[in-house]
LUMRO-482924 format. One record per residue (C-alpha): residue number from 1; x negated, y negated, z negated. Coordinates in Angstrom, 1 decimal, padded with zeros to 4 digits. Layout:
[pt NUM; [X; Y; Z]]
...
END
This chain:
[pt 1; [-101.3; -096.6; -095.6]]
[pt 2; [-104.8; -094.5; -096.5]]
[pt 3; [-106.3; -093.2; -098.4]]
[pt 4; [-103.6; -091.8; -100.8]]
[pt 5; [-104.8; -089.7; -103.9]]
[pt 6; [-102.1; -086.9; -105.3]]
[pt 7; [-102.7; -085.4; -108.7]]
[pt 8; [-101.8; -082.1; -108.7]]
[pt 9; [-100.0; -080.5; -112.2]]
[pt 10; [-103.3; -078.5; -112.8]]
[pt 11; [-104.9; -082.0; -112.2]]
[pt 12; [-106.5; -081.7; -109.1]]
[pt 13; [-106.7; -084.5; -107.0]]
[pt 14; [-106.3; -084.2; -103.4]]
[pt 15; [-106.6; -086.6; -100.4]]
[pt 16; [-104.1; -085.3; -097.3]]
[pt 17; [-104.3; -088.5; -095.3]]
[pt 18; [-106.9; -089.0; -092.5]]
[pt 19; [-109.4; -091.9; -092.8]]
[pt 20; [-111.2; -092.5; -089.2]]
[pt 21; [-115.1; -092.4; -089.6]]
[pt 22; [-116.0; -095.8; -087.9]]
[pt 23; [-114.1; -097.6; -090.6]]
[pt 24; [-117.2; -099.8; -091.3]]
[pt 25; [-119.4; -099.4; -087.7]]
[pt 26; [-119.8; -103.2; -086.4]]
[pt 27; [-118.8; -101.9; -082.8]]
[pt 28; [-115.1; -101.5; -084.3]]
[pt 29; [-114.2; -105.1; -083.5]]
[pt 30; [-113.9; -104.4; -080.3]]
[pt 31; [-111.3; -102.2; -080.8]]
[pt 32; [-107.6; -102.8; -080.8]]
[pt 33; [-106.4; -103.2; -084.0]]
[pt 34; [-104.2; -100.0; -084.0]]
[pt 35; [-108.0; -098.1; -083.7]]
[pt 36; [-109.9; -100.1; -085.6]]
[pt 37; [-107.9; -099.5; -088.9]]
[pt 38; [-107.1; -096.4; -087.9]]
[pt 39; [-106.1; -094.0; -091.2]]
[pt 40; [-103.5; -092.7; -093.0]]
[pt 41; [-099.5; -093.4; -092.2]]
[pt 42; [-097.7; -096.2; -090.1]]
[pt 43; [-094.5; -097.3; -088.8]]
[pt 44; [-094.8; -097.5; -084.5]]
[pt 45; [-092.3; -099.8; -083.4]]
[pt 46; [-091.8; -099.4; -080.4]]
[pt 47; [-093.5; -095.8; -080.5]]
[pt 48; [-096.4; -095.5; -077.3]]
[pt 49; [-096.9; -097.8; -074.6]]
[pt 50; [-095.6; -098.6; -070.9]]
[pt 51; [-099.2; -097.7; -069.4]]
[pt 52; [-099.3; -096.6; -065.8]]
[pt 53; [-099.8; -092.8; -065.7]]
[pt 54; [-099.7; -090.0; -063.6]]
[pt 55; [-096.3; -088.0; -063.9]]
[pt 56; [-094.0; -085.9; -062.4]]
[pt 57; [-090.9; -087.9; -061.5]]
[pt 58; [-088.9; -086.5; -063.8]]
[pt 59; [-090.3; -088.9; -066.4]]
[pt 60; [-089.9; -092.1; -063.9]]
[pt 61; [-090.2; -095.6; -066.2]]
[pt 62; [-086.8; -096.8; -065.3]]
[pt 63; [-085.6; -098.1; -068.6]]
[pt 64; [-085.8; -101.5; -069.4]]
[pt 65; [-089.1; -102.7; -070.9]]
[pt 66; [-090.6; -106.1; -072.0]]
[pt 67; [-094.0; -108.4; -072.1]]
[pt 68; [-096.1; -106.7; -075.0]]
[pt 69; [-094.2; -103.2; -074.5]]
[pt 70; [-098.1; -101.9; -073.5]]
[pt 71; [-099.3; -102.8; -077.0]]
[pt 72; [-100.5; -098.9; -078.1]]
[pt 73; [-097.5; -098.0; -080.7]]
[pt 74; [-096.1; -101.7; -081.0]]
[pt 75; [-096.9; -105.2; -082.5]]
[pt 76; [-097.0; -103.5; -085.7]]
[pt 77; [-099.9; -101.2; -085.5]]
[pt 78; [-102.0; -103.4; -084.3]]
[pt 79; [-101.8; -106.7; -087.2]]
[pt 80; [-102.3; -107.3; -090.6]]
[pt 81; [-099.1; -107.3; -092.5]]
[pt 82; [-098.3; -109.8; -095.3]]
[pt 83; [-097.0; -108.3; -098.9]]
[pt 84; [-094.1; -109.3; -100.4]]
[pt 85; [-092.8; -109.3; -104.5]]
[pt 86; [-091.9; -105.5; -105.1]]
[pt 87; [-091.3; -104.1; -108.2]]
[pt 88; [-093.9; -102.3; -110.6]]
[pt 89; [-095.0; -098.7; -109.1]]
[pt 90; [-093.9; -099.6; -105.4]]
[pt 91; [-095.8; -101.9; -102.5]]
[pt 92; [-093.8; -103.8; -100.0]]
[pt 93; [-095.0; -105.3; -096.5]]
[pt 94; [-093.6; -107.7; -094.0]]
[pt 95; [-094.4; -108.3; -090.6]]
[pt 96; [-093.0; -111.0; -088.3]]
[pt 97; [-093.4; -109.7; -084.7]]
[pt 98; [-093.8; -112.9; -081.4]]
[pt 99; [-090.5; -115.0; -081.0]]
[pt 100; [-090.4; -113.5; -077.7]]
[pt 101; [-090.3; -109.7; -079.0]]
[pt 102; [-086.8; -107.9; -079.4]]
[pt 103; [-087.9; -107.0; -082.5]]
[pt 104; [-087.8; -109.9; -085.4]]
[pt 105; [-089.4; -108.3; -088.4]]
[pt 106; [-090.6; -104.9; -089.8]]
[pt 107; [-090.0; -104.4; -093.9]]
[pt 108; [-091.6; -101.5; -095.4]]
[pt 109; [-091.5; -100.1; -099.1]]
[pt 110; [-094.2; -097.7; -100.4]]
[pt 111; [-092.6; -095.7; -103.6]]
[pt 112; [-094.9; -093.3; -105.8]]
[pt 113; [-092.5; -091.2; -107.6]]
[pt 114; [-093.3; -091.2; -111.4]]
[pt 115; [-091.8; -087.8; -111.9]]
[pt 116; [-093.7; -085.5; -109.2]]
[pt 117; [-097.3; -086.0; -106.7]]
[pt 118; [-095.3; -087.9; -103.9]]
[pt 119; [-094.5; -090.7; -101.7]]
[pt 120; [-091.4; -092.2; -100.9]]
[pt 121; [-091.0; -094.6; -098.0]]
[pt 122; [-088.6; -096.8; -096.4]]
[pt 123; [-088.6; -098.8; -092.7]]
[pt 124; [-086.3; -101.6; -092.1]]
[pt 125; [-086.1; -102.8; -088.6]]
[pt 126; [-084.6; -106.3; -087.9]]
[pt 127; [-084.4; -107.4; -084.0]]
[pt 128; [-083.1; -110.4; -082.5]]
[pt 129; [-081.1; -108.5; -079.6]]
[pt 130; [-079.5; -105.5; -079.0]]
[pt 131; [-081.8; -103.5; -077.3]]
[pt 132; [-082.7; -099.7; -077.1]]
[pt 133; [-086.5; -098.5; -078.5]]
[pt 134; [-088.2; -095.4; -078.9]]
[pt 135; [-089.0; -095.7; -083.0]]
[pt 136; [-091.8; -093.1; -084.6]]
[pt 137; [-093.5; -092.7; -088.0]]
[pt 138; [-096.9; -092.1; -087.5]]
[pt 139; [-098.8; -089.6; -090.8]]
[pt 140; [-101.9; -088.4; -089.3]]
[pt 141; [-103.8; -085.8; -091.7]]
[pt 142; [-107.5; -084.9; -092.1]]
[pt 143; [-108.9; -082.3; -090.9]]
[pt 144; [-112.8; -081.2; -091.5]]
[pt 145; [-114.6; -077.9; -089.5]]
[pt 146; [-114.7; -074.9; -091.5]]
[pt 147; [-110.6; -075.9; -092.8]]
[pt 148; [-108.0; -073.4; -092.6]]
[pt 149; [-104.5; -075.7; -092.1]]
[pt 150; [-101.7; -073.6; -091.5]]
[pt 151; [-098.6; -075.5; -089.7]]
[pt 152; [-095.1; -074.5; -091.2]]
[pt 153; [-093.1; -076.7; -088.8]]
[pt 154; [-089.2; -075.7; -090.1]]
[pt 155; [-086.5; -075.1; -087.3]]
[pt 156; [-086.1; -076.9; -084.3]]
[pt 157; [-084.4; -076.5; -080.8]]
[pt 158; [-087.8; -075.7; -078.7]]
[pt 159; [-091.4; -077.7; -078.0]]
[pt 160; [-092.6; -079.1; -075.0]]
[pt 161; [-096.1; -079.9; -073.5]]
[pt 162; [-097.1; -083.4; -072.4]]
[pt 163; [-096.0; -083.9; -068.8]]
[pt 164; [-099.9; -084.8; -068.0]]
[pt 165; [-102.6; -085.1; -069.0]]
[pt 166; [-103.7; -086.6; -072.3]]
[pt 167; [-107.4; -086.5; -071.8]]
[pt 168; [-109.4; -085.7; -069.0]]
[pt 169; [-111.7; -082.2; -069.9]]
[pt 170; [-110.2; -082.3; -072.6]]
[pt 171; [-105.7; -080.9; -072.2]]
[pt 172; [-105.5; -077.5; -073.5]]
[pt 173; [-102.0; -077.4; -072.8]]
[pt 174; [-099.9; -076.4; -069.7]]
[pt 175; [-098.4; -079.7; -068.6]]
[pt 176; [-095.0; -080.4; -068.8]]
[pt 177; [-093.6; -077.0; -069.9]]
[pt 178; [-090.6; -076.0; -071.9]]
[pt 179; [-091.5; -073.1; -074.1]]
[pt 180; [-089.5; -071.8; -077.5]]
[pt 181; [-092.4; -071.2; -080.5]]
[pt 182; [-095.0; -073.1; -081.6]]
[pt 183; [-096.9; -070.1; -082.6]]
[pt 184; [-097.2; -069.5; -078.9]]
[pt 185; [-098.1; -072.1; -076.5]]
[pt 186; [-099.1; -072.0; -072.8]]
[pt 187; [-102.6; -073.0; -071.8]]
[pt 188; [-104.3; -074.5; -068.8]]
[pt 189; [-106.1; -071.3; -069.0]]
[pt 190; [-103.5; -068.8; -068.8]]
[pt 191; [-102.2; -066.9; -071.6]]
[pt 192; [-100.6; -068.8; -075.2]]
[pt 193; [-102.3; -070.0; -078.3]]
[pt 194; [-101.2; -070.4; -082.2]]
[pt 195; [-100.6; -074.1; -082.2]]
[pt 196; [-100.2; -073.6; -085.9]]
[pt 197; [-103.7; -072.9; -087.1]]
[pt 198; [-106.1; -075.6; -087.2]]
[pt 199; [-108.7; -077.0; -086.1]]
[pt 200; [-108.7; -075.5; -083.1]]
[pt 201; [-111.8; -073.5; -081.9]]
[pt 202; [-112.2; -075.8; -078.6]]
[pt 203; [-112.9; -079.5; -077.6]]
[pt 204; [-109.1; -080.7; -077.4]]
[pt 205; [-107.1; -084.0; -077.3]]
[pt 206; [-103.4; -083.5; -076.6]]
[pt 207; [-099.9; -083.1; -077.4]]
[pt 208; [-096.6; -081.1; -078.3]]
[pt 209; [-093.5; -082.4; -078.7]]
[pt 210; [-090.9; -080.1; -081.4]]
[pt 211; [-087.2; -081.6; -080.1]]
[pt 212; [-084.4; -080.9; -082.5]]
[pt 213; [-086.5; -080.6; -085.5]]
[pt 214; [-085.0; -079.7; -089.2]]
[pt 215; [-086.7; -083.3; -090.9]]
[pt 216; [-089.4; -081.6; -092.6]]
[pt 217; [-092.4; -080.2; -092.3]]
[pt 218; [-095.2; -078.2; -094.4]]
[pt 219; [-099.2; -078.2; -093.8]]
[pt 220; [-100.7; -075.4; -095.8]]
[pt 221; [-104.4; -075.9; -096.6]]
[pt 222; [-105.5; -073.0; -097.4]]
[pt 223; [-109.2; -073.4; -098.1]]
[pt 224; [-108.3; -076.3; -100.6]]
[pt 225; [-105.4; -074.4; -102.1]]
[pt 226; [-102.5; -077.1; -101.9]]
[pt 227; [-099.5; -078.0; -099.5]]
[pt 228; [-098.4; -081.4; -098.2]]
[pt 229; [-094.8; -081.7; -096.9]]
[pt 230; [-093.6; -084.6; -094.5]]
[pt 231; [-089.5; -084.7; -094.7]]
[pt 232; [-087.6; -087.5; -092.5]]
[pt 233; [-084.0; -087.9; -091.2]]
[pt 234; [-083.6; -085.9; -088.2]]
[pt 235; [-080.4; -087.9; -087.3]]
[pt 236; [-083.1; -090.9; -086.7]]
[pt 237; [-086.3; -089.1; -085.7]]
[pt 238; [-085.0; -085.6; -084.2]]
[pt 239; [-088.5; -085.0; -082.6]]
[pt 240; [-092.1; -084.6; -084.0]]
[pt 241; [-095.0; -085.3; -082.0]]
[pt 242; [-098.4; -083.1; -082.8]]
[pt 243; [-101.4; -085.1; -082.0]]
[pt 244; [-103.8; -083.0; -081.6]]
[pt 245; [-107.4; -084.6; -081.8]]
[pt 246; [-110.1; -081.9; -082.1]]
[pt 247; [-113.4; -083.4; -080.9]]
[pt 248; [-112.1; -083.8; -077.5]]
[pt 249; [-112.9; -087.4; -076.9]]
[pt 250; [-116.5; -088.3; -076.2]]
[pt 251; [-116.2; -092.3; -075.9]]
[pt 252; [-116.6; -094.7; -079.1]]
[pt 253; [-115.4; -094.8; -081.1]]
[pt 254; [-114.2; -090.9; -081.2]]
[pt 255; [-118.1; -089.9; -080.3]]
[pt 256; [-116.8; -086.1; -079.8]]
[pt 257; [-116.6; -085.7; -083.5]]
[pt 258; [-112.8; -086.8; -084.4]]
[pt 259; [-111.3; -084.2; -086.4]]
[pt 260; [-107.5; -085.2; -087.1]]
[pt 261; [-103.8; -084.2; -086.7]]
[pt 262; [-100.9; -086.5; -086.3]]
[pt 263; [-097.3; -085.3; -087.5]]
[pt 264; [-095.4; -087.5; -086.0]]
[pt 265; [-091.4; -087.9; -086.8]]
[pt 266; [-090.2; -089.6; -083.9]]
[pt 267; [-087.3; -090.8; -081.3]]
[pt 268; [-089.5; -091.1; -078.4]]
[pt 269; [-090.5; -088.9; -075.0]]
[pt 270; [-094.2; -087.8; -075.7]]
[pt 271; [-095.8; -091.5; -076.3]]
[pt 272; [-094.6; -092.7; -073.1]]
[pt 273; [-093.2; -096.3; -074.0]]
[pt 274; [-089.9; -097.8; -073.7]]
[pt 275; [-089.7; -097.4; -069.8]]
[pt 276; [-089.5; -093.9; -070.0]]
[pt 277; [-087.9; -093.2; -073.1]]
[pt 278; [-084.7; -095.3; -072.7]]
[pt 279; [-084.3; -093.6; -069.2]]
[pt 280; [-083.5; -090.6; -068.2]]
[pt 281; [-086.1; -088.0; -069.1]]
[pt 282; [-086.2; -083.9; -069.5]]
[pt 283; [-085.7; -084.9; -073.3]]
[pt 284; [-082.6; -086.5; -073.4]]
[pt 285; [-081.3; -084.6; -070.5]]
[pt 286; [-081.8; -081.7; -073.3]]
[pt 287; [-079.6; -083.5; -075.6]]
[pt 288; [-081.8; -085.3; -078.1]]
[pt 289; [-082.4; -088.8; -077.9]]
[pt 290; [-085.5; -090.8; -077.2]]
[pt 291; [-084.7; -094.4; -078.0]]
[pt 292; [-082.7; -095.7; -081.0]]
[pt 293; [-079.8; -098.4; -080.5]]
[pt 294; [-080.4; -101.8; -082.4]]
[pt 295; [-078.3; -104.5; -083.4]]
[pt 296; [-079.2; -107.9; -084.4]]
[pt 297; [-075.8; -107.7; -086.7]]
[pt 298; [-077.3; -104.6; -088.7]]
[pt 299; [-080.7; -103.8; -090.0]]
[pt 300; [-081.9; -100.3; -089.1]]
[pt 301; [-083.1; -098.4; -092.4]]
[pt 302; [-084.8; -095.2; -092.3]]
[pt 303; [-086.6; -093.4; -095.3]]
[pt 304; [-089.4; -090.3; -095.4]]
[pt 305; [-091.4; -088.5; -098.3]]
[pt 306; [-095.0; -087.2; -098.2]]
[pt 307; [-095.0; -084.7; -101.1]]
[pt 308; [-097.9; -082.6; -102.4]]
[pt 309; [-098.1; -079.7; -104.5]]
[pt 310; [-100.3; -076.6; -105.4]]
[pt 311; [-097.9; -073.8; -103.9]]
[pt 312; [-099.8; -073.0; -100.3]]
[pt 313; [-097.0; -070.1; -099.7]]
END
């Protein structure tokens, strides 16, 4: 969902969503589908993939799994959806996944509030066996050289750094560490960085996981003068993933010029897949889940709000 335009009381209009620069470049066919459209906010279902990576063995794949659990961020992210009748002021999508998916359908409801310069959103998940899934949303918010985002990420338990590495030159982060501010991170380097101020003044791609988050977060952009906030329920997504994508990939489509930030509310271990996230990992060993229980017998519903205003303290 992108681009989204917020009108401000004082009538500014603002544009906190991340549209991907390649979104016309010929050479984007190649891509799959989850890169090619790339912008804005979308429901991952199952949240990462089952790809073969390098890890300590405390984050062994020995959940169960499925054929098309390596799509990046699920069936979903990578089709076109279909709408469906929805009432004046709202947008509503369908997607039917493979007959041979656990998942059946994905139903999703776009809301813009009448009263106030937000979103409102809703996820229904319908599956065609019990099954266990790692579930995220996925928001990803722009971010241009020169900006000044501040991150005001709201309580939660403690973060964690991905448990390898995300890109190769490119991890700023000390791999697979358990550390207790945000403000504060370890580094490859030695020392800690302010993961809340943004962009960052290196070539990064990488990740932090907040477990036991609050539901909400805010993203102060201070040169612009405006605040977004994200707010979820925790009791579905009780982590949020940063994505941090500061020029640090050099391949196409990224080109070493891909300026963005996912916020990320999610029940999932890192991006991992379903492999690792409905096993035992150093997540839910913590005591916060990283898959979601499904029943064919009982849709799972799950609702979020992307709100702006001009308040940036």
């Amino acid at each position: 969902m992108g681009p989204a335009t917020f009108v401000l009381p004082d009538g500014r209009q603002v544009s906190p969503l991340h549209i991907a620069s390649w979104g016309t470049d010929p050479g984007r066919a190649g891509l799959p589908g989850v890169l090619r459209e790339l912008r804005g906010e979308w429901p991952c279902v199952p949240f990462g993939t089952d790809a073969i990576r390098d890890l300590p063995s405390a984050w062994t794949p020995s959940g169960p799994t499925f054929a098309g659990a390596d799509v990046p961020h699920g069936f979903g992210s990578n089709h076109h959806w279909r709408y469906a009748d929805a009432p004046e002021g709202s947008v509503e999508m369908v997607l039917d996944y493979p007959e041979d998916h656990p998942v059946q359908r994905l139903h999703r409801r776009i809301v813009a509030d009448p009263a106030a310069p937000a979103l409102d959103f809703e996820l229904e998940i319908q599956v065609r066996q019990a099954c266990r899934l790692p579930i995220g949303l996925h928001p990803t918010f722009r971010l241009q050289p020169g900006d000044d985002l501040h991150l005001e990420p709201g309580s939660y338990d403690h973060v964690r750094t991905f448990p390898g590495t995300v890109e190769a030159g490119a991890s700023l982060f000390l791999p697979d560490e358990r550390f207790d501010r945000l403000d504060r991170a370890p580094t490859r380097s030695g020392g800690t960085l302010d993961a809340t101020r943004l962009p960052l003044d290196q070539d990064v791609e990488d990740l932090l996981q907040l477990v036991g988050t609050g539901g909400h977060v805010g993203l102060h952009f201070g040169r612009e003068g405006y605040v977004a906030r994200l707010s979820w329920q925790p009791e579905h997504f009780p982590s949020l993933l940063f994505w941090f994508s500061n020029r640090g990939r050099a391949a196409f489509p990224w080109n070493g010029k891909h300026l963005a930030l996912g916020v990320e509310p999610i029940c999932s271990a890192f991006d991992l897949g379903p492999a690792i996230s409905t096993a035992s990992n150093p997540i839910a060993e913590s005591g916060f889940p990283t898959a979601i229980e499904l029943d064919p017998s009982s849709p799972f519903i799950t609702r979020y709000r992307l709100e702006v205003s001009s308040r940036t303290t």
